[in-house]
DSSP file (Angstrom, degrees, kcal/mol; ACC not computed):
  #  RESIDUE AA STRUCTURE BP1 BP2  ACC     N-H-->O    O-->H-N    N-H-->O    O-->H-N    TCO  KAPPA ALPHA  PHI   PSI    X-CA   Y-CA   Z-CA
    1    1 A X     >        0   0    0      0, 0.0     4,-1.0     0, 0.0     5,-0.1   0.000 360.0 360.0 360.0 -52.4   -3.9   -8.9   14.5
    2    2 A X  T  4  +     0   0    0      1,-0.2     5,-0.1     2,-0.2     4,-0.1   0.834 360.0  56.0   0.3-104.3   -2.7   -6.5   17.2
    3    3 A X  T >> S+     0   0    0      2,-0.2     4,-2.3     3,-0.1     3,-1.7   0.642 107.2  45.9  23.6 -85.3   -4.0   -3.8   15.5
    4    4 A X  H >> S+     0   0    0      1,-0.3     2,-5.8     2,-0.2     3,-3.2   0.867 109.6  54.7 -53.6 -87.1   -7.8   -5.2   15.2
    5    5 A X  H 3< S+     0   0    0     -4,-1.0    -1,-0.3     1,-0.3    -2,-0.2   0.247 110.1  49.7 -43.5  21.5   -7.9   -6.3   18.9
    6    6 A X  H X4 S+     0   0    0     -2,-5.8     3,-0.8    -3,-1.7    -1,-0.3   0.666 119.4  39.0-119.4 -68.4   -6.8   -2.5   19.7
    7    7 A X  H XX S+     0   0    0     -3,-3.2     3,-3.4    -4,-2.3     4,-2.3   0.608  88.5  83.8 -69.4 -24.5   -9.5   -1.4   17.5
    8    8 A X  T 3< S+     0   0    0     -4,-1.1    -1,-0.3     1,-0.4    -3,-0.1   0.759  85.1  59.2 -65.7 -21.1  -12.2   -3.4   18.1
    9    9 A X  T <4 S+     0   0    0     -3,-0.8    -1,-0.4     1,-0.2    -2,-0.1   0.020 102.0  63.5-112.3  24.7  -13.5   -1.5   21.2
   10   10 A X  T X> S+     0   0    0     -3,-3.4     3,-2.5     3,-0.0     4,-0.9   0.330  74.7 105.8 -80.5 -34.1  -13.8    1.6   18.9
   11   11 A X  T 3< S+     0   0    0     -4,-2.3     4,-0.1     1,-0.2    -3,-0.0  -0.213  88.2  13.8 -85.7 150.4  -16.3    0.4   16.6
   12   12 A X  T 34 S+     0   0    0     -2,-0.4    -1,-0.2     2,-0.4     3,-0.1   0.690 110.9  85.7  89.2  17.7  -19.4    1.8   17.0
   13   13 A X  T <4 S-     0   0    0     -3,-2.5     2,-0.3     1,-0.6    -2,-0.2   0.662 101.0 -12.2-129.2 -57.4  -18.0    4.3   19.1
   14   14 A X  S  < S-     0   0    0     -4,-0.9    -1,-0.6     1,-0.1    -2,-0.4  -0.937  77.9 -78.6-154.3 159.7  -16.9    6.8   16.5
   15   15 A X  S    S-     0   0    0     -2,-0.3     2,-0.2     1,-0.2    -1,-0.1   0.253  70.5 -68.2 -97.5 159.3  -16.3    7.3   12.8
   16   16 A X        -     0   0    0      1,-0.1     2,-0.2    34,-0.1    -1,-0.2  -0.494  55.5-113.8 -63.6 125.3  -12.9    5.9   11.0
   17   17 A X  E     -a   50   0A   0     32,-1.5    34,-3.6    -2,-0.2     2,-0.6  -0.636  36.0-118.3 -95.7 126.0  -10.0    7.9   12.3
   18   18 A X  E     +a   51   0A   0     -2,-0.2     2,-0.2    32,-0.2    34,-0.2  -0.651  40.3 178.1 -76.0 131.9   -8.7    9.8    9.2
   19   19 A X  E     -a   52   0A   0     32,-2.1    34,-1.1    -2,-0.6     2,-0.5  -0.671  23.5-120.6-110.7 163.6   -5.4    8.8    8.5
   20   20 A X        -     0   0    0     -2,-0.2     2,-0.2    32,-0.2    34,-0.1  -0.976  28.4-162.6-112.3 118.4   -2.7   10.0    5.3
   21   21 A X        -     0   0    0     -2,-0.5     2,-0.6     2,-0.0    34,-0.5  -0.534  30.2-114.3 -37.3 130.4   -1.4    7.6    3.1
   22   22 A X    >   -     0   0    0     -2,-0.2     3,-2.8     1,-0.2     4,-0.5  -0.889  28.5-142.6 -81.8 111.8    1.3    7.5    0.8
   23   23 A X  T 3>>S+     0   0    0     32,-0.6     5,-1.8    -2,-0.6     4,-0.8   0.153 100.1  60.5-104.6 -18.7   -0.7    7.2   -2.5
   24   24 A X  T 345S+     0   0    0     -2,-0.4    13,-1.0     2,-0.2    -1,-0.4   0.820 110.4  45.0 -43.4 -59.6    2.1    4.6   -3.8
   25   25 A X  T <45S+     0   0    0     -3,-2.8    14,-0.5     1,-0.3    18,-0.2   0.797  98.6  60.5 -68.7 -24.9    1.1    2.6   -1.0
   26   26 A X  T  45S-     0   0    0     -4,-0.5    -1,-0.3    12,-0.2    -2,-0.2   0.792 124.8-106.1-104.0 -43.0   -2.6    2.9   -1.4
   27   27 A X  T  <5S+     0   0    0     -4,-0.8    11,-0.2    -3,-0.2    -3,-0.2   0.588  79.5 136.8 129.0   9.9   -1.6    1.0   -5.1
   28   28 A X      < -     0   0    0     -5,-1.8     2,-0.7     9,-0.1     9,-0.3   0.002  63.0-123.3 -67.1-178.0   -2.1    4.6   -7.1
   29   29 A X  S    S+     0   0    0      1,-0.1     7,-0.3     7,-0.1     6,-0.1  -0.878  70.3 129.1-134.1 104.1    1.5    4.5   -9.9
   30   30 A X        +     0   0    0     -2,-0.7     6,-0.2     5,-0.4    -1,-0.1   0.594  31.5 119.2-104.0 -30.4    2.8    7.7   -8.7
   31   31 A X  S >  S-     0   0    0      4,-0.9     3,-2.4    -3,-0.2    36,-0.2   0.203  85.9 -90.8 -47.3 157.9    6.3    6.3   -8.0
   32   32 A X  T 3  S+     0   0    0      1,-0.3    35,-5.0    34,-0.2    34,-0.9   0.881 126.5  40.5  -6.5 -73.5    9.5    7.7   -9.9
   33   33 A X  T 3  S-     0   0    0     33,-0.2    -1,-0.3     1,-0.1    -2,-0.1  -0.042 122.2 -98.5-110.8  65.5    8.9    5.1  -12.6
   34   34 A X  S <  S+     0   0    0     -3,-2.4    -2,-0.1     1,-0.1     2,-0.1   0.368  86.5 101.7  80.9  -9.8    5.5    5.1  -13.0
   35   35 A X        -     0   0    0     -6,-0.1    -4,-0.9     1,-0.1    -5,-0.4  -0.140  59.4-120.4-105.8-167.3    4.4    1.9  -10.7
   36   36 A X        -     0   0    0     -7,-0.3     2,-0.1    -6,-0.2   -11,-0.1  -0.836   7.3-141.8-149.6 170.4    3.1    1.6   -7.6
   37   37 A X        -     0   0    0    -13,-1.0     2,-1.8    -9,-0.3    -9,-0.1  -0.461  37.7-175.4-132.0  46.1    4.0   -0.1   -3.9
   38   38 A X        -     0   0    0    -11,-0.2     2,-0.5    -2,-0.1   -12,-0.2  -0.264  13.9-157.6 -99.2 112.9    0.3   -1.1   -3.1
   39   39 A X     >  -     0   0    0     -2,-1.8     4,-1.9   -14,-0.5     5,-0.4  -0.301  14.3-171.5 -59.6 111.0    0.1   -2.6    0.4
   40   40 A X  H  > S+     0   0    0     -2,-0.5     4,-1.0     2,-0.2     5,-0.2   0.744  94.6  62.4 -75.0 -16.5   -3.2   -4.9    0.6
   41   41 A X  H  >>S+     0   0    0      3,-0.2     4,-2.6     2,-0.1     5,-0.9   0.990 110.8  35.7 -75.7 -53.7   -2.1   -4.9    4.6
   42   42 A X  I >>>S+     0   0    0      3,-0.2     5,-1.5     2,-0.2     3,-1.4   0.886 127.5  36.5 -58.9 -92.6   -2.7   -0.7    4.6
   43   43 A X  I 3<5S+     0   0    0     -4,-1.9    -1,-0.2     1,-0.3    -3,-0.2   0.660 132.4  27.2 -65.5 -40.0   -6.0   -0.6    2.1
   44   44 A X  I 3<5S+     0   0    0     -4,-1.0    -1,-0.3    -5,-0.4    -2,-0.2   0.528 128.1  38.3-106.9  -2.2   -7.5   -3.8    3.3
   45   45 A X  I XX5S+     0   0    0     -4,-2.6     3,-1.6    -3,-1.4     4,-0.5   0.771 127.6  21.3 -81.5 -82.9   -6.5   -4.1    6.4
   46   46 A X  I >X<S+     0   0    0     -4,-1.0     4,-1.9    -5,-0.9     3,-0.6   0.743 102.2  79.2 -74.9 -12.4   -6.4   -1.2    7.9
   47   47 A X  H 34<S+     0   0    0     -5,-1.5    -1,-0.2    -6,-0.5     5,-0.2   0.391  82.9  78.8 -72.7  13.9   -8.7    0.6    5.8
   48   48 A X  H <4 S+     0   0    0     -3,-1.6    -1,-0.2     3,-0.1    -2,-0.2   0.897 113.3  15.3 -69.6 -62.1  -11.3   -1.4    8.0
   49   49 A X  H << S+     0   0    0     -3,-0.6   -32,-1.5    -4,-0.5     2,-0.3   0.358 121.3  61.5-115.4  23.2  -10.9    0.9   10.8
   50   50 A X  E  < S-a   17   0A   0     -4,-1.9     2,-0.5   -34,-0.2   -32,-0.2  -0.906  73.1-128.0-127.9 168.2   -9.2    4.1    9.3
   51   51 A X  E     -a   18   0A   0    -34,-3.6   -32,-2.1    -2,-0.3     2,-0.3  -0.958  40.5-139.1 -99.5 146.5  -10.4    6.4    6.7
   52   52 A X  E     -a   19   0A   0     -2,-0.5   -32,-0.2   -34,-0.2   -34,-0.1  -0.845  19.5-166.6-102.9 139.3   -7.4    6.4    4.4
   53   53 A X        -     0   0    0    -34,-1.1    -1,-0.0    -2,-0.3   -30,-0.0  -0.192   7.5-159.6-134.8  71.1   -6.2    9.3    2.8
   54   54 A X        +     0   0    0    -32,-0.1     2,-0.2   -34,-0.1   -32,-0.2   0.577  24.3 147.1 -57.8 164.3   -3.6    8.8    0.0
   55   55 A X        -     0   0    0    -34,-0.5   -32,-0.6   -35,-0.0     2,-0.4  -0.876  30.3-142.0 178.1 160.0   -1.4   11.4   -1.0
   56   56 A X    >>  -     0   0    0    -34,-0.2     4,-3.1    -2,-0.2     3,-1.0  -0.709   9.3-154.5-165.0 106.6    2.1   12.2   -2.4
   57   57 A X  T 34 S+     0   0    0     -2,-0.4    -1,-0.1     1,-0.3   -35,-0.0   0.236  87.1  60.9 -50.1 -24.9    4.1   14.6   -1.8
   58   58 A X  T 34>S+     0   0    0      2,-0.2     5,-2.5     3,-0.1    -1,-0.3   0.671 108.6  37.6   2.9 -89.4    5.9   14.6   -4.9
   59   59 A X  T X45S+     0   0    0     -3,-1.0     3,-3.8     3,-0.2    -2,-0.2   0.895 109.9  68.3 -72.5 -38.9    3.4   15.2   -7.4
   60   60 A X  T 3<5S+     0   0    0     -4,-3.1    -2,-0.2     1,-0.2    -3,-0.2   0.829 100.2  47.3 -32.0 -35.8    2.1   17.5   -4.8
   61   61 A X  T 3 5S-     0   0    0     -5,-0.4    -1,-0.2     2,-0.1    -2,-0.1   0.332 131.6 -86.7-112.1  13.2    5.2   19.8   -5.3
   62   62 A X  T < 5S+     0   0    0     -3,-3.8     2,-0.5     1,-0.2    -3,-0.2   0.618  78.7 143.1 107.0   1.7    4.9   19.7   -9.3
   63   63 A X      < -     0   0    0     -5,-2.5    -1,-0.2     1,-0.1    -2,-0.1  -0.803  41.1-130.6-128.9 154.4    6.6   16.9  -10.1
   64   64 A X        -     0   0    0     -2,-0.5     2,-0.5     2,-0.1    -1,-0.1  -0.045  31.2 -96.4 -84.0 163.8    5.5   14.4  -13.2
   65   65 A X  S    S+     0   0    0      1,-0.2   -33,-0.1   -32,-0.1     2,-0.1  -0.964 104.1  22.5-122.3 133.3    5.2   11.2  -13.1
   66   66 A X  S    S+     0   0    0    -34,-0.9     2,-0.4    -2,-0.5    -1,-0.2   0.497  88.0 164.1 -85.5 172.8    7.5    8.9  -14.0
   67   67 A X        -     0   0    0    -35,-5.0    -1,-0.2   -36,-0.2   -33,-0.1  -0.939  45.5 -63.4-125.1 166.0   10.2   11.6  -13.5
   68   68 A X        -     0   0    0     -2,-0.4     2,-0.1   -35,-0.1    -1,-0.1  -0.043  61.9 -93.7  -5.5 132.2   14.2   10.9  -13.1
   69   69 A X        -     0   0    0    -37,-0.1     2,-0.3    -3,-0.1    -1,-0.0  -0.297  36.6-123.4 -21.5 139.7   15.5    8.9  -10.2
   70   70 A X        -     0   0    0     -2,-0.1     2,-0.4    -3,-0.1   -38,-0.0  -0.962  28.7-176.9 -72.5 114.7   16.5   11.1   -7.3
   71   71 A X        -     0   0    0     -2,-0.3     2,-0.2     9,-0.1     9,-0.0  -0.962  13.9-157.0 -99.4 120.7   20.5   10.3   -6.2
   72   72 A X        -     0   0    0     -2,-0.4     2,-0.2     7,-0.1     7,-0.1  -0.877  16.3-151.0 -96.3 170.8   21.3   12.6   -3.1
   73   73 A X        -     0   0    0     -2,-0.2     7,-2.0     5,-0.1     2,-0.5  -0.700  23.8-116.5-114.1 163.2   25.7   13.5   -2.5
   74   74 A X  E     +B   79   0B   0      5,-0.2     2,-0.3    -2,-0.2     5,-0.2  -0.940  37.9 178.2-100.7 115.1   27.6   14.1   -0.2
   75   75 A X  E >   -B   78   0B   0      3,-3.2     3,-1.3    -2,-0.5     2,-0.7  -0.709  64.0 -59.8-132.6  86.6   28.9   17.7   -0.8
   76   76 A X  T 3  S-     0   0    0     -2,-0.3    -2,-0.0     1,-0.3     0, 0.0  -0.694 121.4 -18.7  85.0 -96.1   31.2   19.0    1.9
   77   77 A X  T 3  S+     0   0    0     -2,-0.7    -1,-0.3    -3,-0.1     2,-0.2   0.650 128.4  92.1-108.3 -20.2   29.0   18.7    5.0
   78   78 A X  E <   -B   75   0B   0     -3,-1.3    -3,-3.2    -4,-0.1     2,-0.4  -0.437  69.2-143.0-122.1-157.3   26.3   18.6    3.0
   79   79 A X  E      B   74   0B   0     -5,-0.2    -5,-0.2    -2,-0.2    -7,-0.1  -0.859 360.0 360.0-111.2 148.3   23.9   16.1    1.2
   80   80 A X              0   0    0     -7,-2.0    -6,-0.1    -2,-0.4    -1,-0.1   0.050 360.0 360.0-128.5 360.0   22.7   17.4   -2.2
């Protein structure tokens, strides 16, 4: 609710401020195993006054969907 009463003296003022998504969020099944995380608050909510603009950083860098799990380790000082 915040959020709108924020906004509300923007519209009509300027275009929907572009924002990035995570494309999981946005309800695309990008995730690890194939699903998806989609938040009706982010796509129907906000997507009133932002332009949303899913993406994932993931498949962006080559990799398929669903893929293996990711585990990171602890390997001396660093995380693996």
């Amino acid at each position: 609710m915040y959020i709108q009463n924020c906004l509300y003296n923007l519209e009509g003022v300027m275009d929907k401020i572009p924002v990035g998504i995570s494309s999981c969020l946005a309800g695309q099944p990008v995730r690890h195993d194939g699903g998806h995380r989609h938040s009706r608050y982010c796509t129907d909510t906000l997507g009133e006054y932002f332009s949303l603009h899913p993406f994932c950083p993931e498949n962006g860098a080559g990799m398929p969907t669903p893929r293996p799990a990711m585990h990171l380790v602890e390997h001396g000082e660093a995380v693996r």
